[in-house]
C-alpha positions as CSV (number, residue, x, y, z in Angstrom):
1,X,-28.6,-14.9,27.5
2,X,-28.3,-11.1,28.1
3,X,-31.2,-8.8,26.8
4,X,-29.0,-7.0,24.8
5,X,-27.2,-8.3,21.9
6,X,-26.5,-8.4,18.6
7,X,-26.5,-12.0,16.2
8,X,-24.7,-12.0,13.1
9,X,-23.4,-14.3,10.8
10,X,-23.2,-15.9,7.1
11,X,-24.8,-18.8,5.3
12,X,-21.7,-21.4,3.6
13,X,-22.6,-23.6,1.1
14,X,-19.6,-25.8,1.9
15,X,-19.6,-27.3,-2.2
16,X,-19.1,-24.4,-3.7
17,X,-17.3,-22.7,-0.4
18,X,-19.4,-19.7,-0.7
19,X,-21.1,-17.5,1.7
20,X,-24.2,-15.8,1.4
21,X,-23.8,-11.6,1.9
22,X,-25.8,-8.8,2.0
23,X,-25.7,-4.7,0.9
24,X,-27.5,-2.7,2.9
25,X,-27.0,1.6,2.1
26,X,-24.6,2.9,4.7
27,X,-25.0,6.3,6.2
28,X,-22.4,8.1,4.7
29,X,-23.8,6.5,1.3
30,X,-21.1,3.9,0.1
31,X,-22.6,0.5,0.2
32,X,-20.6,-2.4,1.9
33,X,-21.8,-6.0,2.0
34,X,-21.8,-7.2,5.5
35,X,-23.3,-9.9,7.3
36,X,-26.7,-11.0,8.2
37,X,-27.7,-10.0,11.7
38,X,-30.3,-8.0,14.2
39,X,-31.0,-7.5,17.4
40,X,-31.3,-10.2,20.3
41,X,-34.7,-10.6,22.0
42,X,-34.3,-11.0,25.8
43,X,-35.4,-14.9,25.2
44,X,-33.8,-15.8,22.7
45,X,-30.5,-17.4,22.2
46,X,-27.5,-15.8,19.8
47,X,-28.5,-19.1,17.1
48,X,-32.2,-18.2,17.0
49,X,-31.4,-14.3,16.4
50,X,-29.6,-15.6,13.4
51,X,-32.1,-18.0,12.5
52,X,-35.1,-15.6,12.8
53,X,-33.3,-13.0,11.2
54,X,-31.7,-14.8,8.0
55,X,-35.8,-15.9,8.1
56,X,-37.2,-12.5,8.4
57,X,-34.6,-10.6,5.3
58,X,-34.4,-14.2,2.8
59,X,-37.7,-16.5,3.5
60,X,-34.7,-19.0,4.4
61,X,-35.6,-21.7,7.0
62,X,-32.5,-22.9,8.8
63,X,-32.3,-25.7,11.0
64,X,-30.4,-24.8,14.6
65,X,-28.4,-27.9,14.7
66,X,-26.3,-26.5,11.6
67,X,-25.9,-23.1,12.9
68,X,-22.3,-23.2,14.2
69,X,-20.5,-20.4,16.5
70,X,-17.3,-18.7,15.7
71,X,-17.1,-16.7,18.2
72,X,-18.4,-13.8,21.0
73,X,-16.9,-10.4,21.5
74,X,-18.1,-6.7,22.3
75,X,-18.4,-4.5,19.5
76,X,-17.7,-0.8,20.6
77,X,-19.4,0.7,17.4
78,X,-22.8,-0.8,18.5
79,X,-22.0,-1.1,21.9
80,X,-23.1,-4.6,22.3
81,X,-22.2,-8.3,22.6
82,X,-21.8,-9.5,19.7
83,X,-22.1,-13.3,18.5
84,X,-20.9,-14.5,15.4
85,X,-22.3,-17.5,13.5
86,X,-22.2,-19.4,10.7
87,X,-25.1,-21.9,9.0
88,X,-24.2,-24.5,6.7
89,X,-26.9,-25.1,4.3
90,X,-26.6,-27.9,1.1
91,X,-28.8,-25.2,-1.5
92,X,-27.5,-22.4,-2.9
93,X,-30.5,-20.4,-2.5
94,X,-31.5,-17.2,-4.8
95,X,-32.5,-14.7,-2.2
96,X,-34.3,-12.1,-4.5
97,X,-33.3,-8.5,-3.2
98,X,-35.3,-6.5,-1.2
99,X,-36.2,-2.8,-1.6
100,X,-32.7,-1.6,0.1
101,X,-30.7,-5.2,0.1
102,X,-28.9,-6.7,-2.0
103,X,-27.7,-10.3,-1.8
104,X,-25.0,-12.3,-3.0
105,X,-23.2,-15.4,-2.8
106,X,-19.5,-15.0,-3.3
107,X,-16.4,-17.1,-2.5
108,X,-13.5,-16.6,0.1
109,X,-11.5,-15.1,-3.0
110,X,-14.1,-13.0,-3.9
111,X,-15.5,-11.9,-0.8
112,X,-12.3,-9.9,0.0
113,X,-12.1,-8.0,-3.1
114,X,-15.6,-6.9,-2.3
115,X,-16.1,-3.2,-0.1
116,X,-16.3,-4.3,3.7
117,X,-16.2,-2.9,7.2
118,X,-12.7,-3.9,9.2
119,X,-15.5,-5.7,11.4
120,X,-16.7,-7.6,8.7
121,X,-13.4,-8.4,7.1
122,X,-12.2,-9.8,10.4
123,X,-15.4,-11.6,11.4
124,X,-15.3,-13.5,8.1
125,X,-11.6,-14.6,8.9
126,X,-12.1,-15.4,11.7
127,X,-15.2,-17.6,10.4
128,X,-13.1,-19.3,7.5
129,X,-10.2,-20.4,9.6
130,X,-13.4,-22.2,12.0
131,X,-14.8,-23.3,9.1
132,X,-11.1,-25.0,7.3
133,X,-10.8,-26.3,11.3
134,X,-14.3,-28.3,11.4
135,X,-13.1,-29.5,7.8
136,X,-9.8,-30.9,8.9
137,X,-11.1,-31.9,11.9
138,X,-14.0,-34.0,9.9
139,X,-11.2,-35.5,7.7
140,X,-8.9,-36.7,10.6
141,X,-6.8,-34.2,10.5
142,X,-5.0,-32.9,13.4
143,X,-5.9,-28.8,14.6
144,X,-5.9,-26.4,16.7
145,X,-9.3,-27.2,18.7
């Protein structure tokens, strides 16, 4: 893996179809909700990033066999690889919020009416069309993959 990259991703509680969010203050002020993520350690795969981060910010323990990629890219604003992931967990947990998080679990529907980065807006499509893929595909239906 290279040393330096950047994890993020979303928790889906495929029931409900909601994903799990965060609010962090931005520095120009306006809060947006974005997705979980940190930094890569030079040892560590883009799935344990996500796993110890969503760990480290919620006290959630996720198992690596139901983290699922979406996709890599590099993102210019950061400057880094970036790897995009998704976990699919069967509780909807309450993440109590943190001094300068907030969390919240919100559906597709929702989620777009919420304030987001273009990044985030596009990583999160991107993620649902995955996610209605490995659905079809789990039902016998025919796509794209």
């Amino acid at each position: 893996m290279h040393k330096d990259f950047y994890a993020s991703g979303f928790l889906y509680h495929p029931t409900t179809k909601q994903i799990l969010l965060h609010q962090k203050p931005s520095q120009d002020g306006t809060p947006a909700w974005s997705l979980i993520g940190g930094i890569g350690l030079p040892s560590e795969t883009a799935e344990a990033v996500f796993k110890r981060v969503v760990y480290e910010l919620t006290r959630i323990k996720l198992n690596l066999k139901y983290i699922l990629p979406v996709y890599t890219y590099y993102n210019k604003d950061i400057d880094k690889n970036a790897f995009l992931s998704y976990a699919h967990v069967e509780v909807l947990h309450d993440v109590k919020n943190k001094t300068d998080l907030t969390f919240g679990w919100f559906t597709t529907k929702q989620v777009f009416k919420l304030p987001l980065t273009p990044q985030t807006r596009h990583d999160i499509t991107v993620a649902q069309r995955v996610i209605d893929s490995h659905m079809r595909k789990s039902l016998g239906q025919q796509t794209l993959e």
